[in-house]
N, CA, C and O atoms as a GROMACS GRO file, in nm:
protein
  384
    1UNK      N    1  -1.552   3.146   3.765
    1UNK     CA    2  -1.596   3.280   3.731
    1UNK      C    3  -1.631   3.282   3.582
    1UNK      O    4  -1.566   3.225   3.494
    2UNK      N    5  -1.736   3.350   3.567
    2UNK     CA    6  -1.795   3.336   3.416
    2UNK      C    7  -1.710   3.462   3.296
    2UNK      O    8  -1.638   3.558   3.325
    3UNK      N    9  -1.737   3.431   3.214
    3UNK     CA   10  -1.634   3.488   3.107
    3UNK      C   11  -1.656   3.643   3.118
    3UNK      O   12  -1.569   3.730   3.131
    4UNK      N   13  -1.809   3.661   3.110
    4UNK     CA   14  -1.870   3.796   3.098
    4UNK      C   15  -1.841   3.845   3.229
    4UNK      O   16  -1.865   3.965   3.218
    5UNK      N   17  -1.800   3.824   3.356
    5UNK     CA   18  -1.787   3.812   3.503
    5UNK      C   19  -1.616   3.888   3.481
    5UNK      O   20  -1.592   4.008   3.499
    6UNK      N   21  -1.550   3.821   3.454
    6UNK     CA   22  -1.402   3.866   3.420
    6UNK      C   23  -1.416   3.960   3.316
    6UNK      O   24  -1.337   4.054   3.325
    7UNK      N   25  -1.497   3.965   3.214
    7UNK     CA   26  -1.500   4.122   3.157
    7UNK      C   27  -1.525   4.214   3.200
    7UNK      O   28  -1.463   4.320   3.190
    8UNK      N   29  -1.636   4.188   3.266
    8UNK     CA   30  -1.668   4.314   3.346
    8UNK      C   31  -1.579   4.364   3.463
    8UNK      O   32  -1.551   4.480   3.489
    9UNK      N   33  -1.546   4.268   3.520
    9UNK     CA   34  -1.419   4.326   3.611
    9UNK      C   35  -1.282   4.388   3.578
    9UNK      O   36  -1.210   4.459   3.649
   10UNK      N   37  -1.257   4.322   3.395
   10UNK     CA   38  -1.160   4.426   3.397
   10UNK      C   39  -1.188   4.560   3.304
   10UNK      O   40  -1.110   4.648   3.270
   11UNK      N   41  -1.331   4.542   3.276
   11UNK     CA   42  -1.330   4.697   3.256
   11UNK      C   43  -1.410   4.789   3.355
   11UNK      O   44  -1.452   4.900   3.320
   12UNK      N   45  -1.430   4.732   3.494
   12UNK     CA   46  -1.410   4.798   3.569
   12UNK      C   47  -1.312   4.858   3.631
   12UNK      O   48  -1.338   4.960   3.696
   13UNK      N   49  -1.208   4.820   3.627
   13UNK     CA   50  -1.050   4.806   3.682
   13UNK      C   51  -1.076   4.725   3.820
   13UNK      O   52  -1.004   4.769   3.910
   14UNK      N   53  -1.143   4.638   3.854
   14UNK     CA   54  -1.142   4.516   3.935
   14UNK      C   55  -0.991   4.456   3.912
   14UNK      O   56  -0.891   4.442   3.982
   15UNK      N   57  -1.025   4.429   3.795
   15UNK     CA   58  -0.901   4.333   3.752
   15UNK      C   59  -0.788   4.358   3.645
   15UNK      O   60  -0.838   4.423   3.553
   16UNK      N   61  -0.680   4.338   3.626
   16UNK     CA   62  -0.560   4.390   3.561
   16UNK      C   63  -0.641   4.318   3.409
   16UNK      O   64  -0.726   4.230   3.410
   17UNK      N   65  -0.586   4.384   3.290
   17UNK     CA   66  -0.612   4.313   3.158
   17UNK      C   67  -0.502   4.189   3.123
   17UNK      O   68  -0.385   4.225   3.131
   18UNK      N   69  -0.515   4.098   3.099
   18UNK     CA   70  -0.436   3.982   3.093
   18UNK      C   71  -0.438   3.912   2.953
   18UNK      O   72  -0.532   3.850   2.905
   19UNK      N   73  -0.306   3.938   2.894
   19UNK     CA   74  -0.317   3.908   2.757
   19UNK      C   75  -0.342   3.751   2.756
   19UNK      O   76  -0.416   3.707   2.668
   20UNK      N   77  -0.284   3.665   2.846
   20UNK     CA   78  -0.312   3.582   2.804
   20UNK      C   79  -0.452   3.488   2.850
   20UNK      O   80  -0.450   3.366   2.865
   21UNK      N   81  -0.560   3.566   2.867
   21UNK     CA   82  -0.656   3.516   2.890
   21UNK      C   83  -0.724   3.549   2.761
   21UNK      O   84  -0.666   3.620   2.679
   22UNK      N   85  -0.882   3.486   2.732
   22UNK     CA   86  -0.963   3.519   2.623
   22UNK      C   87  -1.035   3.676   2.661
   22UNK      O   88  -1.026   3.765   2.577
   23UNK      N   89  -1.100   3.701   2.782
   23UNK     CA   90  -1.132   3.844   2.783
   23UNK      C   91  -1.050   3.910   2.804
   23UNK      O   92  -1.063   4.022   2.756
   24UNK      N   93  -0.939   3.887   2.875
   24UNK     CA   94  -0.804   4.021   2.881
   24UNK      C   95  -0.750   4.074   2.741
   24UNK      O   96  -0.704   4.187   2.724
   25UNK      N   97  -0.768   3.939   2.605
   25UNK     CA   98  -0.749   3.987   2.477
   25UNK      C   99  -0.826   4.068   2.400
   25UNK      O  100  -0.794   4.148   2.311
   26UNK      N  101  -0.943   4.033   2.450
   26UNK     CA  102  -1.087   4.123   2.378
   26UNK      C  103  -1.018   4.272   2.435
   26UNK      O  104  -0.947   4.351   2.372
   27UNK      N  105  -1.067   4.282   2.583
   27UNK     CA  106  -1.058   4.386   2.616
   27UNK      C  107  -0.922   4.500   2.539
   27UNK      O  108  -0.942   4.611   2.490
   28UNK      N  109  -0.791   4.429   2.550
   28UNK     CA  110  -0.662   4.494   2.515
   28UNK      C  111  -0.727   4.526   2.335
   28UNK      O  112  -0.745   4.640   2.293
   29UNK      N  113  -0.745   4.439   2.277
   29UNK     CA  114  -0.794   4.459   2.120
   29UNK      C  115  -0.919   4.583   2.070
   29UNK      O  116  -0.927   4.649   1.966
   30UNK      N  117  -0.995   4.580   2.177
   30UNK     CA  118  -1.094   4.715   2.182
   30UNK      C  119  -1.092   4.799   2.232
   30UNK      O  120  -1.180   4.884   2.222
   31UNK      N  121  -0.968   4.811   2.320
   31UNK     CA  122  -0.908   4.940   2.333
   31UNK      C  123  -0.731   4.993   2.250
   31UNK      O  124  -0.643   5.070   2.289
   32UNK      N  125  -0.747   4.903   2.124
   32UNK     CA  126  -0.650   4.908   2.048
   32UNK      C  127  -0.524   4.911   2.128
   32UNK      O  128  -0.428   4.979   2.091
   33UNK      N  129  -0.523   4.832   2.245
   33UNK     CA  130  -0.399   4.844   2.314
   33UNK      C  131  -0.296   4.710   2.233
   33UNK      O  132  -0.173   4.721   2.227
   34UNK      N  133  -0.354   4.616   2.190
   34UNK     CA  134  -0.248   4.495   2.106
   34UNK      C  135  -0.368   4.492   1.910
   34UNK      O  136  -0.466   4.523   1.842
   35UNK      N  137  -0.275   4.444   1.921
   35UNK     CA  138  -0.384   4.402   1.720
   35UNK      C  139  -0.439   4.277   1.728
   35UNK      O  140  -0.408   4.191   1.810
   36UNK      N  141  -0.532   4.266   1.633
   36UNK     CA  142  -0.587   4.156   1.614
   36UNK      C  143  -0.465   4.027   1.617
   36UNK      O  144  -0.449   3.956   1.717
   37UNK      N  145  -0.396   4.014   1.509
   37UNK     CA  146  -0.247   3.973   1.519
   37UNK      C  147  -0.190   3.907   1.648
   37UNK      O  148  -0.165   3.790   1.674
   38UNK      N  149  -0.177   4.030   1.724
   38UNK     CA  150  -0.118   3.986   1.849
   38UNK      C  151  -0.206   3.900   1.932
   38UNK      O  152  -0.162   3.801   1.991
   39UNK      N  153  -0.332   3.939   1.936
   39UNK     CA  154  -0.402   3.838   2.041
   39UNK      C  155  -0.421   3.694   1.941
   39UNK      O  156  -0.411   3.594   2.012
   40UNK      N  157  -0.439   3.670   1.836
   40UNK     CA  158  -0.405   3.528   1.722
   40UNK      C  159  -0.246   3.445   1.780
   40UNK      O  160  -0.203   3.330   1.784
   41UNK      N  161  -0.206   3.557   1.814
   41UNK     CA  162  -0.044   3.531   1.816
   41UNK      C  163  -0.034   3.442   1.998
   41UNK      O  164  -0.032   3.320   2.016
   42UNK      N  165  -0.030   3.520   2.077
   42UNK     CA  166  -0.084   3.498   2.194
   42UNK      C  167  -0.150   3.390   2.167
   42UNK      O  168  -0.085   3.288   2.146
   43UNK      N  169  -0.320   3.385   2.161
   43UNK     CA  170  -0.372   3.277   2.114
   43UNK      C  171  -0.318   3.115   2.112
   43UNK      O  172  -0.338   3.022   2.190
   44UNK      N  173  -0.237   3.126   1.978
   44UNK     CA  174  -0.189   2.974   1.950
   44UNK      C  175  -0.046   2.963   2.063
   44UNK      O  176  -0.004   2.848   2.060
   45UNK      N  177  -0.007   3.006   2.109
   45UNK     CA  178   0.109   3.031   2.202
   45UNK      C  179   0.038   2.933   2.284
   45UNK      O  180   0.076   2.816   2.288
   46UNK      N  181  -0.097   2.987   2.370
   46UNK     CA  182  -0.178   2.954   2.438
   46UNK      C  183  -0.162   2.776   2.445
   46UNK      O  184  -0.100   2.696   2.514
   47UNK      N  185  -0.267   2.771   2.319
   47UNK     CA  186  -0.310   2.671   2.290
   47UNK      C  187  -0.231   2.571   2.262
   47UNK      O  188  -0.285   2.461   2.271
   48UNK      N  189  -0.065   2.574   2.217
   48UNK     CA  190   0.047   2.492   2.193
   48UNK      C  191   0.017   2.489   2.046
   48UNK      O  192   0.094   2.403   2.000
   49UNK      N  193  -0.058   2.541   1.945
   49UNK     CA  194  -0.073   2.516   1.801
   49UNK      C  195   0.042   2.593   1.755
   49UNK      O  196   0.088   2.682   1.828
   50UNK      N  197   0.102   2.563   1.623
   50UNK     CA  198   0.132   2.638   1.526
   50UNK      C  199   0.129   2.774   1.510
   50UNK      O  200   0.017   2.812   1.476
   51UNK      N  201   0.204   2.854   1.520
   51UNK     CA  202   0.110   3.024   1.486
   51UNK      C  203   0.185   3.037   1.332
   51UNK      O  204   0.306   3.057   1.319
   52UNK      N  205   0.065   3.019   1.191
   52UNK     CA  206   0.097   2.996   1.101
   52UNK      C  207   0.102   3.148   1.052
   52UNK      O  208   0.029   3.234   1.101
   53UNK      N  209   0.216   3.176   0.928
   53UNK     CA  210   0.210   3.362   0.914
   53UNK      C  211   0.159   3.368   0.758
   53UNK      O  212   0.177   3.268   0.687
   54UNK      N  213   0.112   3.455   0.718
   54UNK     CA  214   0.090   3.515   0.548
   54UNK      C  215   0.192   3.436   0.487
   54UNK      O  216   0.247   3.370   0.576
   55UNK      N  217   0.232   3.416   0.396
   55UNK     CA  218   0.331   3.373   0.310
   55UNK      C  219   0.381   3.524   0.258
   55UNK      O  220   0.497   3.561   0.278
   56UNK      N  221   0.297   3.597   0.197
   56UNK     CA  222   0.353   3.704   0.134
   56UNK      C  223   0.363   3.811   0.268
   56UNK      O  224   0.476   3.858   0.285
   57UNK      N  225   0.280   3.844   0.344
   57UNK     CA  226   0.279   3.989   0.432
   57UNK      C  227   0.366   3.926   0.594
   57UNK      O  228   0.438   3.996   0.666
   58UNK      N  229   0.337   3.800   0.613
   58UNK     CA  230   0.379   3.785   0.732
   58UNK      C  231   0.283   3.785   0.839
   58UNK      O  232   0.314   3.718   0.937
   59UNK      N  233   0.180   3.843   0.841
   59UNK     CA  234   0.063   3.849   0.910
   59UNK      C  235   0.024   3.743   0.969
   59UNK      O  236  -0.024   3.655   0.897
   60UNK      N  237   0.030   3.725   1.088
   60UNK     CA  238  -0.064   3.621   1.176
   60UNK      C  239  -0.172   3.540   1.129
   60UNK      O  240  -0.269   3.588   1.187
   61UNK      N  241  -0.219   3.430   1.047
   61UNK     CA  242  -0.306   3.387   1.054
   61UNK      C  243  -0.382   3.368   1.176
   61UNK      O  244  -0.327   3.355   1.286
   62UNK      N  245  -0.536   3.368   1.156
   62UNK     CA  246  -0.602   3.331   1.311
   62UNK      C  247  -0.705   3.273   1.249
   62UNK      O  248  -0.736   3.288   1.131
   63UNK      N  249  -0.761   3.202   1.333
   63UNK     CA  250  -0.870   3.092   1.308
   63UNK      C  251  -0.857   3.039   1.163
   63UNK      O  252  -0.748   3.031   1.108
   64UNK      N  253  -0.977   3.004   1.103
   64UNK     CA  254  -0.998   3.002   0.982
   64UNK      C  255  -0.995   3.055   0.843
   64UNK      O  256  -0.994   3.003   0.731
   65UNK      N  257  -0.992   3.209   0.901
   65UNK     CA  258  -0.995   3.317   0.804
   65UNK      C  259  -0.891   3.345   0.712
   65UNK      O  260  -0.853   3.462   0.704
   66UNK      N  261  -0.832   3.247   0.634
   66UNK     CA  262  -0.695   3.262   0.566
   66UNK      C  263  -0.722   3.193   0.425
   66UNK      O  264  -0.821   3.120   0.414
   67UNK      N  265  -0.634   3.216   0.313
   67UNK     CA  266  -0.689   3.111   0.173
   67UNK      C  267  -0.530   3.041   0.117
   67UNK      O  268  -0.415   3.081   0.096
   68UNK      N  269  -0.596   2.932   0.110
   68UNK     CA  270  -0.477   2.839   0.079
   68UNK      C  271  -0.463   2.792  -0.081
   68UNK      O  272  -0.547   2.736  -0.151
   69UNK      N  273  -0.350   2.827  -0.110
   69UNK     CA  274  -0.300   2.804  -0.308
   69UNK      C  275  -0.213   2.673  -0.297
   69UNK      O  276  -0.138   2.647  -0.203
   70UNK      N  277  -0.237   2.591  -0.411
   70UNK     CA  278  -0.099   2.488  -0.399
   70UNK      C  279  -0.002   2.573  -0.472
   70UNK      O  280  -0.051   2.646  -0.558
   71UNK      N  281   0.163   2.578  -0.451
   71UNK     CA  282   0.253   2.644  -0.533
   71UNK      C  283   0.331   2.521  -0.549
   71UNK      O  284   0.328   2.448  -0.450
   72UNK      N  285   0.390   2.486  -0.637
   72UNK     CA  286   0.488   2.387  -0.712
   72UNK      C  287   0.484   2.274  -0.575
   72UNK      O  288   0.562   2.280  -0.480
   73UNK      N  289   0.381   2.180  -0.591
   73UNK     CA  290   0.302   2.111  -0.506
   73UNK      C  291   0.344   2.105  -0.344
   73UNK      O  292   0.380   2.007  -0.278
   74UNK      N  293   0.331   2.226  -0.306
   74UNK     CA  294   0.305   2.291  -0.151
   74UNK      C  295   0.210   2.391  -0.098
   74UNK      O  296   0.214   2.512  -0.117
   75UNK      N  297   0.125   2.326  -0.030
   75UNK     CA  298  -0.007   2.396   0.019
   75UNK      C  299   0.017   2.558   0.101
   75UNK      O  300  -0.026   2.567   0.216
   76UNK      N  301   0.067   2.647   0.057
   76UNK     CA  302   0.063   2.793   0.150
   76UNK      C  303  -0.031   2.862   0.124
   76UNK      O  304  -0.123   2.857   0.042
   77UNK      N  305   0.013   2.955   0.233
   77UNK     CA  306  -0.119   3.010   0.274
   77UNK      C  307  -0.145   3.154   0.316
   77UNK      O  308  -0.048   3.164   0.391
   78UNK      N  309  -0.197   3.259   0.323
   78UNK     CA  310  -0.200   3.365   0.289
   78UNK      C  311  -0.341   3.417   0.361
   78UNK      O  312  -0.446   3.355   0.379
   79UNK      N  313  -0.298   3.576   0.403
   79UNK     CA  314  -0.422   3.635   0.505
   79UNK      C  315  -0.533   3.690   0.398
   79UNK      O  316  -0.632   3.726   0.462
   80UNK      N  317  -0.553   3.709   0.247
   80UNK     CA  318  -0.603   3.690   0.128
   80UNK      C  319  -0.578   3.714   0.033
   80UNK      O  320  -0.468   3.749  -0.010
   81UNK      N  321  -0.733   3.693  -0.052
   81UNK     CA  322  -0.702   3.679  -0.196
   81UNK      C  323  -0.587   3.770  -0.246
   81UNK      O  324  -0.506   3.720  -0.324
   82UNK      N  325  -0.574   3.906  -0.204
   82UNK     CA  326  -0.491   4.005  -0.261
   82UNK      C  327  -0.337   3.956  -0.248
   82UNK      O  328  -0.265   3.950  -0.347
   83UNK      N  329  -0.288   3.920  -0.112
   83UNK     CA  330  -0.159   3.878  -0.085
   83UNK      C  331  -0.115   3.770  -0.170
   83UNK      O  332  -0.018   3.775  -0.247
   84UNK      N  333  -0.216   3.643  -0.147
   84UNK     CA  334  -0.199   3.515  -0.287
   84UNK      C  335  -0.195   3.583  -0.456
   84UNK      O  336  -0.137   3.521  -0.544
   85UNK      N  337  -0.252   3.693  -0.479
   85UNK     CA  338  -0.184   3.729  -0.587
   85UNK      C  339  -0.077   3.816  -0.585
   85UNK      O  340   0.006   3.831  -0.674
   86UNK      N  341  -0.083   3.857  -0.505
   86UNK     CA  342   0.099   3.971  -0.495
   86UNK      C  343   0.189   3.851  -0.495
   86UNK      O  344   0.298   3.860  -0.551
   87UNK      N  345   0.148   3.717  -0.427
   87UNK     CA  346   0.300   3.656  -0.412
   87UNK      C  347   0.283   3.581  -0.504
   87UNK      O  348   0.396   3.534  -0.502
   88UNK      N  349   0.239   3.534  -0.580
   88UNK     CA  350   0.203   3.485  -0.756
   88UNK      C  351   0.262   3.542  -0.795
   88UNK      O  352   0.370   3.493  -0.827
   89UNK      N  353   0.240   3.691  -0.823
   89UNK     CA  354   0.280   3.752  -0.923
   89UNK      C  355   0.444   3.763  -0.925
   89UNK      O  356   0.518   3.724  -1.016
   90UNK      N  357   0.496   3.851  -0.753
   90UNK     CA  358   0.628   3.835  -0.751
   90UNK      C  359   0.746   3.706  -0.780
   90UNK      O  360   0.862   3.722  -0.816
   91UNK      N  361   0.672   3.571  -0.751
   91UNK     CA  362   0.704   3.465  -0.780
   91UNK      C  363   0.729   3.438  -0.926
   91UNK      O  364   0.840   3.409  -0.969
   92UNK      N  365   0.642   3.447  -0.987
   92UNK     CA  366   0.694   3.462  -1.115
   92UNK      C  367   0.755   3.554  -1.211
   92UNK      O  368   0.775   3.519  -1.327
   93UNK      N  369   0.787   3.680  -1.165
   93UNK     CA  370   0.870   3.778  -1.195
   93UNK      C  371   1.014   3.755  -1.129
   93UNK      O  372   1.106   3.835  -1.148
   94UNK      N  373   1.026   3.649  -1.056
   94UNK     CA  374   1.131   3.619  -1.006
   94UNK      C  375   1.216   3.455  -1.081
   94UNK      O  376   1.332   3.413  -1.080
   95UNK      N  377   1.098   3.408  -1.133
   95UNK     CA  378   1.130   3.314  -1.260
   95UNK      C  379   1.132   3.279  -1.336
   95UNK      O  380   1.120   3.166  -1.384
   96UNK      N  381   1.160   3.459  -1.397
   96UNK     CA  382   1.174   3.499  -1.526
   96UNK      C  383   1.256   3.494  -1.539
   96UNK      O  384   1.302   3.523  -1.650
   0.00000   0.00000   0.00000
């Protein structure tokens, strides 16, 4: 069954929404029924990967979309630029 085939069926109500499929996530995410987050989260569950989080917020990384700092030579990583400087900053107000 084709991808667009299972979308359409479950927004017909053919078919139940299924988080852990790729259109049961679309669908649940555009009807703000889970967050972006959660279907990332889900996602790597899926897939057996890593589900890597913000360093500073905690936030789900997903795909690619994340920026990586070395800190006292360890690569973390952060949902962006803004969070990598909040946790800079708190970091070093903390080793003061």
């Amino acid at each position: 069954m084709s991808d667009e085939k299972i979308k359409e069926d479950i927004e017909l109500g053919r078919k139940e929404e299924d988080v852990y499929t790729e259109e049961g996530r679309g669908v649940l995410v555009e009807g703000d029924e889970i967050t972006d987050q959660e279907a990332g989260f889900v996602k790597g569950y899926e897939e057996e990967e890593k589900v890597v989080f913000c360093q500073n917020c905690n936030k789900v990384l997903v795909d690619e979309n994340f920026v990586e700092e070395e800190i006292d030579d360890d690569i973390v990583r952060f949902c962006s630029d803004e969070c990598a400087e909040e946790y800079t900053r708190s970091t070093k107000k903390k080793e003061a």
